[in-house]
C-alpha positions as CSV (number, residue, x, y, z in Angstrom):
1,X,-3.6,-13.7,12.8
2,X,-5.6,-14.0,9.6
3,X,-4.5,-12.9,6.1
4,X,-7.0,-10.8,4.3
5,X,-6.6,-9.9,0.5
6,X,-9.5,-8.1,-1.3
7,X,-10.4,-7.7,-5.2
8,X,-13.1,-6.5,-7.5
9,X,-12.0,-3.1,-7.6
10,X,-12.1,-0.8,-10.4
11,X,-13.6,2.1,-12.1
12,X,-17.2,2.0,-13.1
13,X,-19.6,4.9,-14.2
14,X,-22.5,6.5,-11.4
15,X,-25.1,4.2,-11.1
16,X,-23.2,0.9,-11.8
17,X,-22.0,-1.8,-9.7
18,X,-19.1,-4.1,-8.2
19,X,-19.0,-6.7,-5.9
20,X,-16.1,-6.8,-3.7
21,X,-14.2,-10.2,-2.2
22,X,-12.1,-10.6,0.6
23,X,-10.7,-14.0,0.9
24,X,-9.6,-15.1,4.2
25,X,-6.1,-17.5,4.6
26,X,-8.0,-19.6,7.3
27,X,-11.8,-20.2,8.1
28,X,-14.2,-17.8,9.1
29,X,-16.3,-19.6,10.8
30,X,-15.6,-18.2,14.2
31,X,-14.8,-14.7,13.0
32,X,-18.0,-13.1,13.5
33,X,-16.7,-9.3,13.5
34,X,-15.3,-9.1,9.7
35,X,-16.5,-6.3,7.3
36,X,-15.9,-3.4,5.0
37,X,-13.9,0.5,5.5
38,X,-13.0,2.7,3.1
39,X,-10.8,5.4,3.2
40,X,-10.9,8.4,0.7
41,X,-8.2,10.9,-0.4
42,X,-7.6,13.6,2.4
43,X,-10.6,11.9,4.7
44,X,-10.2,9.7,7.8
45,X,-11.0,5.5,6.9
46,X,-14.9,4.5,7.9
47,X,-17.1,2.1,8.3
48,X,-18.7,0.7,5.6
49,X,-20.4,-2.4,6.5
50,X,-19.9,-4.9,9.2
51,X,-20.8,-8.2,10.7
52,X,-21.5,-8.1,14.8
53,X,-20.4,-10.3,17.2
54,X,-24.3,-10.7,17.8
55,X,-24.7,-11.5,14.1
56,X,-26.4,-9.0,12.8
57,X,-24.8,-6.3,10.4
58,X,-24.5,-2.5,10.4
59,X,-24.5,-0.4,7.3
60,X,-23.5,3.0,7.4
61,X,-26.3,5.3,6.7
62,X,-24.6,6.8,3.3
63,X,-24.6,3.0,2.0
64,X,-27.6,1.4,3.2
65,X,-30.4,0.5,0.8
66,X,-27.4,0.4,-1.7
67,X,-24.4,-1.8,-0.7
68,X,-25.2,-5.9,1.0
69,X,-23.0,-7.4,2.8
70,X,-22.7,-11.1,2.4
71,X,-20.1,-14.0,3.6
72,X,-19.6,-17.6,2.2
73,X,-18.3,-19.7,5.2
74,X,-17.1,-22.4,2.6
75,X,-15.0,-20.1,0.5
76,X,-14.0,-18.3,3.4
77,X,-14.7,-15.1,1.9
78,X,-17.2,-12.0,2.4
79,X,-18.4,-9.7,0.3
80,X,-19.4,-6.5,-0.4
81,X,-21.8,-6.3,-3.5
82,X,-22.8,-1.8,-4.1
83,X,-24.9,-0.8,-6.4
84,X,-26.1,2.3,-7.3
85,X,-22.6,3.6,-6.9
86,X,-22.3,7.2,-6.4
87,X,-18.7,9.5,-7.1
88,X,-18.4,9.6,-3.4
89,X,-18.4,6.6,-3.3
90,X,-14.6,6.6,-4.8
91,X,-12.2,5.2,-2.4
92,X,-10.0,2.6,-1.2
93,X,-12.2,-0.4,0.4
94,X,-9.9,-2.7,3.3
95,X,-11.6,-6.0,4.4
96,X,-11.4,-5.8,8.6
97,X,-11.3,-9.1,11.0
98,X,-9.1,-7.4,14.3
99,X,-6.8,-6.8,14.0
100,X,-6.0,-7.4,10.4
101,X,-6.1,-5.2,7.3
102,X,-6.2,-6.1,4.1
103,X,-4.4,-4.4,1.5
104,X,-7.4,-2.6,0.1
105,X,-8.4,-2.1,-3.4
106,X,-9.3,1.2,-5.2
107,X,-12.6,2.2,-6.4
108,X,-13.3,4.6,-8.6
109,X,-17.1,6.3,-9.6
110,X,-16.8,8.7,-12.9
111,X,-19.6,10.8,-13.1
């Protein structure tokens, strides 16, 4: 089972941005499902932004145009670079390769 650890959180002002990491403990070459939740206080985790099995990606619609999901096979790490950031934003973000978690890390949008 693969180890996931995520960083790049922190607080930034509306309209900034952060890129996100999640390094993997082994390669990534064969895990083609890996992406992005979040989970926000009082709300149920969701999707963010995910690679397919069929290697194409899937945004959901309150990120796309904003957030790019990325992965670098020889780091064995993906990314999540967001822009435009938005107070709703604000949540926890876990990296996802089933059926490990990361341990998440916080971001935070001021207004």
């Amino acid at each position: 089972q693969v180890q996931l650890v995520e960083s790049g959180g922190g607080l930034v002002q509306a309209g900034g941005s952060l890129r996100l990491s999640c390094a993997a403990s082994r390669s990534i070459v064969r895990l083609n499902v890996m992406g992005w939740y979040r989970q926000a206080p009082g709300k149920l985790r969701e999707l963010v932004a995910t690679f397919s099995s069929g290697g194409t990606i899937t945004y959901a619609d309150s990120v796309k145009g904003r957030f790019t999901l990325s992965r670098d096979n020889t780091k064995n790490t993906v990314y999540l670079q967001m822009n435009s950031l938005k107070p709703e934003d604000t949540a926890v973000y876990y990296c996802r390769s089933s059926p490990s978690w990361g341990q998440g890390t916080q971001v935070t949008v001021s207004s």
